[in-house]
C-alpha positions in Angstrom: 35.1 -2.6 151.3 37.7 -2.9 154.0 36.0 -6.2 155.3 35.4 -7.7 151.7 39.7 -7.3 150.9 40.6 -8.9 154.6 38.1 -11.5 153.1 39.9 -11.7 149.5 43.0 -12.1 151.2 42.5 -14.6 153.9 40.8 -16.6 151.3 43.9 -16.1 149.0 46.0 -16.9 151.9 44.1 -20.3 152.8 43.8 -21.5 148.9 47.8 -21.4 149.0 48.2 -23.0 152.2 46.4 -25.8 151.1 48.1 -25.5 147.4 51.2 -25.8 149.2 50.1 -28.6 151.3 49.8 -31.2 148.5 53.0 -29.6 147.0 54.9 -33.4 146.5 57.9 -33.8 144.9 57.7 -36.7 142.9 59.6 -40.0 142.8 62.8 -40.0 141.2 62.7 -42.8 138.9 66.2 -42.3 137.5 65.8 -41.6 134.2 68.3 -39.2 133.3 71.2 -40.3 135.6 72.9 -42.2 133.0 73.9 -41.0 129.5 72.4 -45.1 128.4 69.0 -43.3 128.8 69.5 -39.9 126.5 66.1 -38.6 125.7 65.9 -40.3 121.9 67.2 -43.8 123.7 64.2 -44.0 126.3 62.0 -43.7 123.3 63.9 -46.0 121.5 63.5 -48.7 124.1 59.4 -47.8 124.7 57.1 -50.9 123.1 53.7 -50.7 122.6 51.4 -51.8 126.0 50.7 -55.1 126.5 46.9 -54.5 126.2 47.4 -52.8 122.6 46.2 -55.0 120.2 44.1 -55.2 116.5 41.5 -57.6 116.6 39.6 -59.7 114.2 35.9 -60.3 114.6 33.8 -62.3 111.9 30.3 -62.9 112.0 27.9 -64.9 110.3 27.2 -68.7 109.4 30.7 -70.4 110.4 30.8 -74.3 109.8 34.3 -74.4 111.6 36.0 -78.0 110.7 32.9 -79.8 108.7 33.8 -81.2 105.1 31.8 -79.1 102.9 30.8 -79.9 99.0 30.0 -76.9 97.1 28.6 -76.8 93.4 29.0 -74.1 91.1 27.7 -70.5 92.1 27.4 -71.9 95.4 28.4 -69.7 98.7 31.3 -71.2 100.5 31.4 -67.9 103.1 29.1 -65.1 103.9 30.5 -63.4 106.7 30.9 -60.1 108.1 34.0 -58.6 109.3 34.9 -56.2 111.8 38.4 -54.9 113.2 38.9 -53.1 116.2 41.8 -51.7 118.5 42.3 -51.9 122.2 44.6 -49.8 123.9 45.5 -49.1 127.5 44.2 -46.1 129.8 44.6 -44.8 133.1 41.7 -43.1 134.4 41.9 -40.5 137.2 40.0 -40.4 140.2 40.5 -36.9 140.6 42.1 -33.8 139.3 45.7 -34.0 138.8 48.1 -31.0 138.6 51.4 -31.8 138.1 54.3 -28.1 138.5 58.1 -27.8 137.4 60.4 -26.4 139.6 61.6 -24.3 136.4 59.9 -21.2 135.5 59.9 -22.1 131.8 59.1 -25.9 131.9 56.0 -26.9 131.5 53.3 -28.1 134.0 50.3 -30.5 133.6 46.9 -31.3 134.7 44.6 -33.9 134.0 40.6 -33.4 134.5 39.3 -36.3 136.8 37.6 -39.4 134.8 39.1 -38.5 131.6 41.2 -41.3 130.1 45.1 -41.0 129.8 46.1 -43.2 126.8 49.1 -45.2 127.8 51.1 -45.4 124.5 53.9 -47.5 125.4 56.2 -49.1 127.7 59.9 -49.4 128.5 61.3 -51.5 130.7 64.6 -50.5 132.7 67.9 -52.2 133.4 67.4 -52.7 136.8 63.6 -54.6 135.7 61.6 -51.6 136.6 58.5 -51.2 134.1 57.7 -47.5 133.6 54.5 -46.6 131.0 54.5 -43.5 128.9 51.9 -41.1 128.2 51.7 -38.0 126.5 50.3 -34.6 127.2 48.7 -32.2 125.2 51.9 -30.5 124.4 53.6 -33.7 123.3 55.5 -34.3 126.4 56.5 -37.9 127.5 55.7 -38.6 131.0 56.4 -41.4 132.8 54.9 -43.8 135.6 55.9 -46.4 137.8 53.7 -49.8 137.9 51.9 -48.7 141.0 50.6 -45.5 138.9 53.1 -42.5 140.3 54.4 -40.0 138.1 57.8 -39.6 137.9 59.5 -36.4 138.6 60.8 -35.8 134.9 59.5 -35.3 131.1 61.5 -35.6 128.2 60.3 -33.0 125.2 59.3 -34.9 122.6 58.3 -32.1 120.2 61.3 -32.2 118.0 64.5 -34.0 118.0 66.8 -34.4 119.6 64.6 -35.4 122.3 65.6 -34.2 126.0 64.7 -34.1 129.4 62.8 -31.2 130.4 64.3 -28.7 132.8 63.3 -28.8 136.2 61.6 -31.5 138.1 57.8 -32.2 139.0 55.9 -31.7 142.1 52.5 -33.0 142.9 50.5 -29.8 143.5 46.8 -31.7 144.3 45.9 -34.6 146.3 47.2 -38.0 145.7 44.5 -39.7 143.5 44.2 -42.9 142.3 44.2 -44.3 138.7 42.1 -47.1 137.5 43.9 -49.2 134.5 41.3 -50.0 131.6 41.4 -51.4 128.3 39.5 -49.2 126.0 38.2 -50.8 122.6 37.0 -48.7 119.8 35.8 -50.5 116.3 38.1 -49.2 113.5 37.1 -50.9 110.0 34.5 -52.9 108.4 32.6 -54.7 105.7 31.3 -57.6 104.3 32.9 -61.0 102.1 31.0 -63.2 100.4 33.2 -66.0 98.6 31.6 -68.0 95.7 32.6 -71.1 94.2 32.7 -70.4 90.5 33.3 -74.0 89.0 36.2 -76.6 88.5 38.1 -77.4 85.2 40.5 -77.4 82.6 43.0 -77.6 85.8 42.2 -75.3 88.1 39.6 -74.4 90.6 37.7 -71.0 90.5 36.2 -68.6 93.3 34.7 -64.9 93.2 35.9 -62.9 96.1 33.1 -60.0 96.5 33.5 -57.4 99.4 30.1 -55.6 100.3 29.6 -52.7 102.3 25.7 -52.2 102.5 24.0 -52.7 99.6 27.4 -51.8 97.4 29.7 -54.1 96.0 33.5 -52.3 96.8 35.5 -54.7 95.2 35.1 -58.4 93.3 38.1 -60.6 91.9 38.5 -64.1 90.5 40.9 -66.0 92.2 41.8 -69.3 90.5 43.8 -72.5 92.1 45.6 -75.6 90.7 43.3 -78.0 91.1 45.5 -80.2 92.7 46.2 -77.7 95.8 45.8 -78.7 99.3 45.3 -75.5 100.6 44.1 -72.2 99.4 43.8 -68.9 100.7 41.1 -66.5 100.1 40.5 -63.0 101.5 41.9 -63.7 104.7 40.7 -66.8 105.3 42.4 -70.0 104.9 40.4 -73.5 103.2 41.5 -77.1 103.0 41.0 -78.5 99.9 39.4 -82.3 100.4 38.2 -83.7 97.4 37.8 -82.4 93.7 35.1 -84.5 91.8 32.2 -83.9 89.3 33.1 -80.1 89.1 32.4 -79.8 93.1 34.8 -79.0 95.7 35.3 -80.5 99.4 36.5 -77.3 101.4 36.9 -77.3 105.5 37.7 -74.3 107.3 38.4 -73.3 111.2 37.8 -69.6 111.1 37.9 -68.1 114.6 35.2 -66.0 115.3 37.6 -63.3 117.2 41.4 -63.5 117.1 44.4 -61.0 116.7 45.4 -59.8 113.2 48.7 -58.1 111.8 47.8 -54.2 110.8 50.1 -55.3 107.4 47.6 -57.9 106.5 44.6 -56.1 107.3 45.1 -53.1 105.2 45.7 -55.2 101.8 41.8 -55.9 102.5 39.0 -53.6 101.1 37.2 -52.8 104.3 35.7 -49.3 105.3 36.3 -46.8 108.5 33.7 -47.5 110.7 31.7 -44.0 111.4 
């Protein structure tokens, strides 16, 4: 018994030797020296990452910039759409435990190889860039552009937002975090847009949405016949020559480009599961 507690203990003994070994106090990055970065203000000043973005895809048979004569009932576009959303992460190498210097504040660690989403980005007076992530507890921490944590978090809970009491150590082994852009497929379904017929002034389409073998939504959408342009779905045609009931449509649809959340959401798509 005696042997197995001098055993506990050295053991005990070693485990915080080497704890207190990587014990690193962090950069100071200067956040909270000046009363121009309040909690709320840093927050204020955060933009999204520059590798956020909502992207467009579309499938299917695009004649991009050919003149195109359609008859009545016949399909001007059959094309799938899908929309998807990158976003920054940092990936640890190893574990990470990050400890306040205040009892009461709270400390962090992050499991190796699982992503950190970097959520924004705020760029400082002096032209320092500093990402933001955010724990499981809602805290906003901070890092510098060659991946160190800062020594503070601001609570972001509940307002007022405020730097956390305390500042952070380093309590593991420097690790290194790999930047990847992460993209996950949000929303799709399918258009089909059918030429309807041309007369008494105007010109006529069907805009149907599928998703499998459903129809979720179909409209008319009629045109002054005259119009040089038109605009259907999200999709824009040039309108080239109006004769013998036909129309003369071309088109430049890209088959993956950016897209505004705003515009997206007006269509009928569905979540992708």
């Amino acid at each position: 018994m005696k042997i197995s507690l001098n055993l506990m203990l050295g053991l005990t003994c070693a485990a915080l030797a080497t704890q207190a070994a990587w014990a690193t106090e962090l950069p100071d990055c200067g956040l909270d020296t000046s009363p121009a970065w309040g909690g709320a203000r840093i927050l204020e000043r955060a933009r999204p990452s520059a590798d956020v973005a909502t992207l467009l895809s579309v499938s299917g048979n695009l004649r991009n910039g050919t003149p195109l004569t359609f008859s009545r009932d016949d399909a001007v576009l059959v094309a799938d759409l899908l929309v998807s959303n990158t976003r920054q992460t940092l990936i640890p190498a190893g574990d990470i435990s990050l400890k306040s210097s205040w009892m009461l504040s709270f400390s962090y660690k992050f499991a190796a190889l699982q992503p950190l989403t970097v959520y924004g980005e705020v760029k400082l007076e002096d032209g320092r860039k500093l990402l933001l992530i955010r724990s499981k507890d809602a805290q906003v921490l901070f890092l510098d552009e060659q991946g160190h944590f800062c020594n503070k978090a601001l609570n972001a809970t509940s307002r007022p937002h405020v730097w956390a009491a305390g500042t952070l150590s380093l309590e593991s082994p420097e690790t290194a975090l790999e930047s990847k852009v992460v993209e996950e497929k949000s929303r799709e379904g399918s258009l089909r847009i059918i030429f309807t017929g041309a007369g008494s002034g105007q010109l006529s389409f069907q805009e149907v949405w599928v998703h499998g073998p459903t129809i979720v939504s179909s409209q008319s959408r009629n045109f002054d016949q005259f119009a040089k342009r038109i605009k259907i779905g999200p999709f824009d045609f040039e309108v080239l020559e109006v004769a013998d009931g036909k129309v003369t449509l071309r088109y430049n649809i890209p088959e993956r480009s950016p897209a505004r959340m705003g515009d997206l959401a007006r269509l009928p798509l569905r979540a992708v599961r």
